[in-house]
Every structure is written in C-alpha cells, then in structure tokens.
N, C-alpha and C positions, 0 to 999 in steps of 0.2 A: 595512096588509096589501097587499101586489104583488097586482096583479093578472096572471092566469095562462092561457092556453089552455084552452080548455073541453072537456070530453072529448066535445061536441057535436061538434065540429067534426074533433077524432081519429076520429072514427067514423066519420064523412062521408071521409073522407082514407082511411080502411081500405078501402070500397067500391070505391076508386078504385084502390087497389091489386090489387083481385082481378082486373085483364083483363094483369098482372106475364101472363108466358110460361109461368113456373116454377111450379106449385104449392106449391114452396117458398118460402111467405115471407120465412123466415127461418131464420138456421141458428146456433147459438150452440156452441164448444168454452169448454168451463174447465176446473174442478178438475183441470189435469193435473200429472202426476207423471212418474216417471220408467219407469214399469210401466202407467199408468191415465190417464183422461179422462172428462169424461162430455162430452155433447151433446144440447143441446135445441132444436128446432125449431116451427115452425108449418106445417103441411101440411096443404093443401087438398085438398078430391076423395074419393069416395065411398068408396075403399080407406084414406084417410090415416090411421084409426084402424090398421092393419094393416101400415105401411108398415116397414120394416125399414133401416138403415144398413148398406153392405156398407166391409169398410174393405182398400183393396186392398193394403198392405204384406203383409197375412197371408189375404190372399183369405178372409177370414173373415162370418160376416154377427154381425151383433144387433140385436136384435126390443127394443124400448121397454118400458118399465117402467109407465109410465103413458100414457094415452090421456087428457085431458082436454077439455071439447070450449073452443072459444076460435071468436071471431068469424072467420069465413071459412077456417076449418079445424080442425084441432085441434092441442092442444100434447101433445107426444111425447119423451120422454125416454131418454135409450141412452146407460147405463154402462158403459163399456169398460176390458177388464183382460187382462194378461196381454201389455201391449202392451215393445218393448226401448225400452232408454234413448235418449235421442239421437238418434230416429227421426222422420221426417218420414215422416207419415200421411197417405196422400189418400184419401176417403171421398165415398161414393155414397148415395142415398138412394133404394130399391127399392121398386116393389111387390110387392102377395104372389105376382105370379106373375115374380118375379127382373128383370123391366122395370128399368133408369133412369128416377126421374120428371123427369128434364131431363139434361142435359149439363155443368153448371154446376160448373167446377173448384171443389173444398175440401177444406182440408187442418190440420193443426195439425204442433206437434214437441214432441215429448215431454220430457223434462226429462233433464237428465244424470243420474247416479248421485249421489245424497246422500252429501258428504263427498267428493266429488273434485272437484278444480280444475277451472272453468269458468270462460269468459269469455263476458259477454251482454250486451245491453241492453235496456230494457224504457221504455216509454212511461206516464206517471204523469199523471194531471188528474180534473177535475170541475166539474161545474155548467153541466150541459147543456140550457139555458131552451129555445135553441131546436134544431131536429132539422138532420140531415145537413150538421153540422160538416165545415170542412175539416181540421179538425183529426185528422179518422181515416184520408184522405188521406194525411197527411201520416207520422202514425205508420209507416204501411207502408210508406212512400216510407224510413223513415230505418232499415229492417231489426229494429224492435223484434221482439224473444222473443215479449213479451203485451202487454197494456195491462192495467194497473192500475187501474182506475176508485176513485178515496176519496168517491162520495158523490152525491147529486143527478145521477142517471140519466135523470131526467126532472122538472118542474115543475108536476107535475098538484096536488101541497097534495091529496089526497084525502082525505075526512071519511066516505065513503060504505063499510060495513063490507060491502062483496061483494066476493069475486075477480076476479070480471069485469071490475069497476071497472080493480084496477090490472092486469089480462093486457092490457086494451084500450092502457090510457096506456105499458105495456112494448112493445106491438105496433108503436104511431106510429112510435117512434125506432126501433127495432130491423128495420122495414121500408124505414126510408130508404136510399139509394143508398149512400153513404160507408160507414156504420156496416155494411151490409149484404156490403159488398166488404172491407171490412177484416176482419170477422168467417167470412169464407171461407178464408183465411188465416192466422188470427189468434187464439190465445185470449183473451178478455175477462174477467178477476179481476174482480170486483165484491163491495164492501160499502158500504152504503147512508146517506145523513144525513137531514135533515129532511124534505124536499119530495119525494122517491120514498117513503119510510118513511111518512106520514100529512101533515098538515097544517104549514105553518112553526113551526118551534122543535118539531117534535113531541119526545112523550118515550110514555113506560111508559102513559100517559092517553089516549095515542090513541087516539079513536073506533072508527076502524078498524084498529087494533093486530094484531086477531086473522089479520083477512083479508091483511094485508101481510105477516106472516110465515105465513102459508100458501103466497101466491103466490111470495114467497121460494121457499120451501121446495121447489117444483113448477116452477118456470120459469126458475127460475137455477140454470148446470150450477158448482154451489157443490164446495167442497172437505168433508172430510165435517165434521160441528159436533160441538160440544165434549158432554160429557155431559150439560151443564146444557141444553145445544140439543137434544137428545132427545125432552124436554117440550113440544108443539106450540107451546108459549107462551114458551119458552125463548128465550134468545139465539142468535143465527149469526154468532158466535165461530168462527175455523179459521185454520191456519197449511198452510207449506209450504215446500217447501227445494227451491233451485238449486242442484247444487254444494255449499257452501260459505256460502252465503246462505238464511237465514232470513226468510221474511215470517210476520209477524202480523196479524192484520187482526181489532181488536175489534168488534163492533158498540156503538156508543156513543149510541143513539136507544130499541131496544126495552125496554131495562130500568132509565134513566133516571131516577132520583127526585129531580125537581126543588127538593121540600121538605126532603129528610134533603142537597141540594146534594151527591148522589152522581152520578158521571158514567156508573158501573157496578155491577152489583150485587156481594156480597160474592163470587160464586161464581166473575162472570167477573175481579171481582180476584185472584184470587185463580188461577185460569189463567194470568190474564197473567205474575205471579211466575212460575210454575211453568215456563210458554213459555220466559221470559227466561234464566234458571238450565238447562234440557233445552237451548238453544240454544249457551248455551256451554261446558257442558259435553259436547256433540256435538261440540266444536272448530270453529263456527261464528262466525268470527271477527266476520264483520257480518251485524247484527240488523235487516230495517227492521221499524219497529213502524207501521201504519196507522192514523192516528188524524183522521174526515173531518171534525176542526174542528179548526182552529189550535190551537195548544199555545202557544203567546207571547201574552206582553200581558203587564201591571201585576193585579192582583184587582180584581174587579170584580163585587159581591154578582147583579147583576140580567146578567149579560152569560150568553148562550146557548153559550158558550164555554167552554174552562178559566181562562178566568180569571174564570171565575162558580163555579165550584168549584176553588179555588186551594188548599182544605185536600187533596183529593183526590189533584189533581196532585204539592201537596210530596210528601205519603206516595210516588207513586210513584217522583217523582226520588228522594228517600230509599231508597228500596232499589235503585235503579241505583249510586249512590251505595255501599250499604254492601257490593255484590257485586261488585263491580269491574266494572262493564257499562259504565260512562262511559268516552267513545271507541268504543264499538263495536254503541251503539243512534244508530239514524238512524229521526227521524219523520219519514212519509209523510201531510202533511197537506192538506183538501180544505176547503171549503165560503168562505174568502174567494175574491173575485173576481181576484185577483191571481196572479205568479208572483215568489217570492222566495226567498232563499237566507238563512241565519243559521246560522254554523260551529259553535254555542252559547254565542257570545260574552253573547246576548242570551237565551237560552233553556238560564241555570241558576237553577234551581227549589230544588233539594235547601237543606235546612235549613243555614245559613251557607256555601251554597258546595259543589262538587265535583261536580256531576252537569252541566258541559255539554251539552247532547243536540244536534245539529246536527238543522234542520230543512228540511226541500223541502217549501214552499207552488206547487202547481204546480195551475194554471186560470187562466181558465174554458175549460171546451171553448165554450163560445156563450153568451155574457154581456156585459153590462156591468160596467166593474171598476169596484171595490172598495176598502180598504185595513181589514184587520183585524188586530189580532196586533202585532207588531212592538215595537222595530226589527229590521232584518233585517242583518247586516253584511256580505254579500253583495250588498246592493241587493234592490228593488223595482219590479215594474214595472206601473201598473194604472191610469193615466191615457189617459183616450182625447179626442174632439173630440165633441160633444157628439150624441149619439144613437147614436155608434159602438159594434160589440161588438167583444169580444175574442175571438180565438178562438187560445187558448196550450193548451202541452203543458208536461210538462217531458221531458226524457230526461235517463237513468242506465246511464254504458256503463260495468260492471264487467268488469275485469282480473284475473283469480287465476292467478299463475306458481305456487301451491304452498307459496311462502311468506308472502306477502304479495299483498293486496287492493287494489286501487286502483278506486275508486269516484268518476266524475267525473261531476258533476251541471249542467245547464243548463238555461235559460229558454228554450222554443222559442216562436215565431211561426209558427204553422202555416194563418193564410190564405192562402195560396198554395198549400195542397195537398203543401208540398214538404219545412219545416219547416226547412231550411238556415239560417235566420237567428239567433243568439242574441238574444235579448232585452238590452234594455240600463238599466240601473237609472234609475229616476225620482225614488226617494227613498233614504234613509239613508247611503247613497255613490254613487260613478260607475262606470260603466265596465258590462261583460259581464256577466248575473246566470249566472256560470258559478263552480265549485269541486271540487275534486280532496280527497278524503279517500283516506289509506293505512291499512289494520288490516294488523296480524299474526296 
C-alpha cells in the first residue's frame, strides 16, 4: 500500500488558508451546457450561508441550493439556467446586502449549440498525488474550453465514512494557487477512480461508499446523473455534447463487483449502449467515452483494470463493433501514470476483430510515472530520473468545418506552467506522442 498525505496535515494547511484576502476559498464551474452551469463554492464569513452569485452577462443574481457547513466556511451550490450558447460569463459572489465579497475576476463559456459545428480544445489528465500542479497553469496558458479530469483528484485512500472527511481532502487541492486560478476561468469536468472514490483499488465495498457519493453529489458542480444516479447509492454516470462531440463519462469504482469481474452494473451497461446508439444517431460523428482506468493490456484475472475484466470489456467492443461505432469512439483514459497514444492498433478487443477504439492515456497531473495498459503505437512517455514527478497533460484541439471532424491529440509537459512542449515517446516507438484522427 502507498503511503499518502494525512488529512492531519490537510487540515492544518486549511487553517493557514483562512488569512487568503478573499472569503472565497474556492470557486468551481461544471456541468455546463449550452443554456446551463452550475457552480460550487466554499465561503467564509458570517453571511456565507446567505451569500448569492450575481452573473453579470444578464445582470441577473442566484441564491444557492444548498448551504452545507465545511471547515472555514461553508459549501454553496448555484445552478444556473436560462443562460445563450457561446457565452462568456463573468460572475460575482455577493452578499445579502448586494456587496462584492472580493474583487476576484471569474468567469466560464458556455457550450455551443448541440449539433452545430464547433471548434475547441479541451485539456485531459489525472492522478493528482500531489496539490498545485503546474499543470493547471499550464492548461490555461494553452486556451483549453475545460479540463477533463478522468480520476484521482486527490490521494487521501479514505476509509473514514463522514463527509467531512472527503470536503476537507476536496478543500486541500481545490484551495491551491494553480488549481484555484485555473478554475476562475475554467470549467472543471470531473469523474472520479480509486484513491478520491475510497481507498486503493476501491470498488462497490467501500467502507466509505456512502459518504463519497454524497460529497459527490453536494460539492461537485456535476452534469445531471442517470436515473440509476437518482438512488443516493446510485452511480454518477452523465454525458454532454460540444457541437458535434459527445462526452460520456461512466463512473467505473461505485458499483464495481469485483467477484461477479463486472466493471459496471447491469444498469449503467446498459446506459452506456444506450449513450452510444443516442450519440449517433444525434449525428455525433465523435464519441469520447471516459473511462479512469486504462482499457489496453493482454487479461489479466487479478489486474484492477480492464484487463482483470476482459469478459466485460469484449461484450463492449462487441457491440461497438456490431453498431457501427468503430472509428468514431475515442477512450478518455486516467489512472496509469503515463501519457500515451494507441490509434487502436493495439486496443481491439471485440470478439475476432473489428472494434479498433483509439485510446488517450493522458497523466499524471503530479506523480511519479508509471507504465500500464499498452502497447501504445503512438508512443509512451513515463520514465523519469529517480525521485522525479511528472507533471503531464494531454490536449485535444477539435476541428468541425460541418463535414468532417479532425481531432488532433497530444502529450503535453506542463512543468513549466506553459505546456508548449509535446512529449516525446520512451517506449513502443519514437518520435512525438502526438495524432490526428478525422470522423465524418
């Protein structure tokens, strides 16, 4: 077992953030759309249950859904609707008597119109051991849409079944400098793997199961969950569309059963068909499917991976495979320490053949690498000098003229705040861990 940062010591670090200017700790955009957004926050100070978001596109205000209380403030929730397409939002956080409670530019952009041509890019990683990556720097530096997070948001392994627990271990990172500036600007997609989720390798068993998808459910500005997510116990399953581009993002940890070597339950398989098939039949030429554990490798009965449930995964290539989706599903995957590319050469699965799925292994935001999964025939890049971390990205700048999709994928290096550099492969071949896919 790793040894890991004690949430003693996250605590002690929170203390130290309460003499911040702002009473905003911290300020979170996601689930947005092309109409909607939500935003969660931590706010300090006697009014903070009370405290309202004014959003100045539409000189409008909204008052929180929830009031939660959280160490050195409370946690504050404001779902927002009725917002245009394609809009850059900048957003104030008030008190109840219409005050500013700081100065502090933040903003999000709303999403194009579902089913019309867009061009974006968006920043992709995970496995964030340690806090105020340059790699979030960096993201902003290279003009990403959002950040995608596939997994390990934090390293806390918590076994302890309170909320508090994980609000506190969310508070660390999400208080840091980087992560804090980026997310002023920035939407933050996130679905979770082992080590933010419960303890390593966690699954459906977790001690703390209940309480991690409560604080899910309450502190992360999620997109809305599937019906089986309803159920407080349910999975945080949810999609959402760019343009032209479909994201999926399963959660593959809360409902897990290790013994029946299922990666998901019947219900969220059985979504994800459903996503896949709604996706293209919406005329959604490209599909990414998020999935925060590698999808390559050989089977592998004891592997915390898909290729420890390798019956699983065929069934799905198989119906990629018998729907005509191959070619136009692209896995989004998290949890090795590495950053690498495989066009599907290496990552067909389906029963004798015909479901290539091209794969982007992009991390760690702040780690030590790795190598899982593979080979990758784009290259690999996860060798360091011995105590060294990594701190990678990947970026995906889509192209949609209307007819056609170009989707160019890359390994960034993002210790230098700036992310300019491609990566350059270590293993399976040479050269740039860069690649260009075209859909119609």
């Amino acid at each position: 077992m790793t040894r890991h940062p004690t949430l003693t010591a996250a605590i002690v670090s929170l203390f130290a953030l309460a003499a911040h200017a702002s009473p905003v700790g911290w300020a979170w955009s996601g689930g947005v759309t092309a109409d909607s957004a939500v935003i969660t926050a931590r706010i300090a100070g006697d009014d903070a249950a009370t405290a309202a978001v004014r959003i100045k596109k539409t000189d409008t205000q909204a008052t929180s859904t929830l009031a939660e209380p959280m160490l050195n403030g409370a946690l504050l929730r404001f779902p927002l609707a009725g917002l245009e397409p394609d809009t850059e939002y900048r957003y104030t956080f008030v008190g109840p008597d219409g005050a500013p409670l700081d100065d502090e530019a933040r903003s999000f952009r709303t999403f194009p119109r579902p089913g019309e041509p867009a061009s974006f890019r968006f920043a992709v990683a995970s496995c964030a051991k340690g806090t105020n990556s340059a790699v979030f720097a960096a993201a902003a530096h290279q003009g990403a849409r959002f950040f995608l997070h596939t997994g390990d948001f934090h390293y806390f392994d918590i076994t302890e079944n309170r909320v508090e627990t994980f609000r506190a271990a969310f508070d660390t990172h999400l208080s840091q400098p980087r992560l804090r500036a980026m997310l002023a600007g920035m939407p933050l997609i996130y679905q979770w793997d082992d080590h933010d989720f419960g303890p390593n390798d966690s699954n459906r068993h977790s001690p703390s199961r209940e309480a991690s998808l409560l604080n899910y459910r309450q502190l992360v500005p999620h997109y809305p969950l599937t019906a089986a997510g309803e159920d407080p116990l349910g999975p945080v399953d949810q999609a959402f569309t760019v343009g032209r581009v479909r994201f999926i993002l399963s959660d593959l940890r809360s409902q897990r059963d290790p013994d029946a070597r299922r990666i998901m339950s019947a219900a969220q398989d059985a979504w994800l068909r459903q996503e896949l098939l709604a996706a293209r039949d919406a005329g959604c030429p490209l599909i990414f499917w998020m999935s925060s554990v590698p999808w390559n490798g050989a089977p592998n009965t004891y592997n915390d991976r898909w290729q420890g449930y390798a019956d699983h995964r065929r069934e799905i290539a198989d119906f990629i495979k018998a729907n005509g989706l191959a070619g136009h599903v692209v896995i989004l995957s998290g949890d090795a320490h590495l950053t690498a590319i495989d066009d599907g050469a290496n990552s067909d699965f389906a029963t004798d053949g015909g479901a290539p799925v091209p794969v982007f292994q992009a991390g760690p935001i702040f780690n030590k690498g790795s190598y899982k999964g593979g080979p990758y025939n784009h290259g690999a890049n996860y060798e360091t000098p011995e105590g060294k971390i990594l701190t990678h990205f990947g970026l995906v700048t889509i192209e949609d003229d209307g007819t056609e999709i170009r989707a160019t994928f890359s390994g960034r290096d993002g210790t230098d705040g700036l992310g300019d550099n491609v990566l350059a492969s270590q293993r399976d071949t040479t050269g740039p861990i860069e690649w260009t896919l075209t859909v119609r």
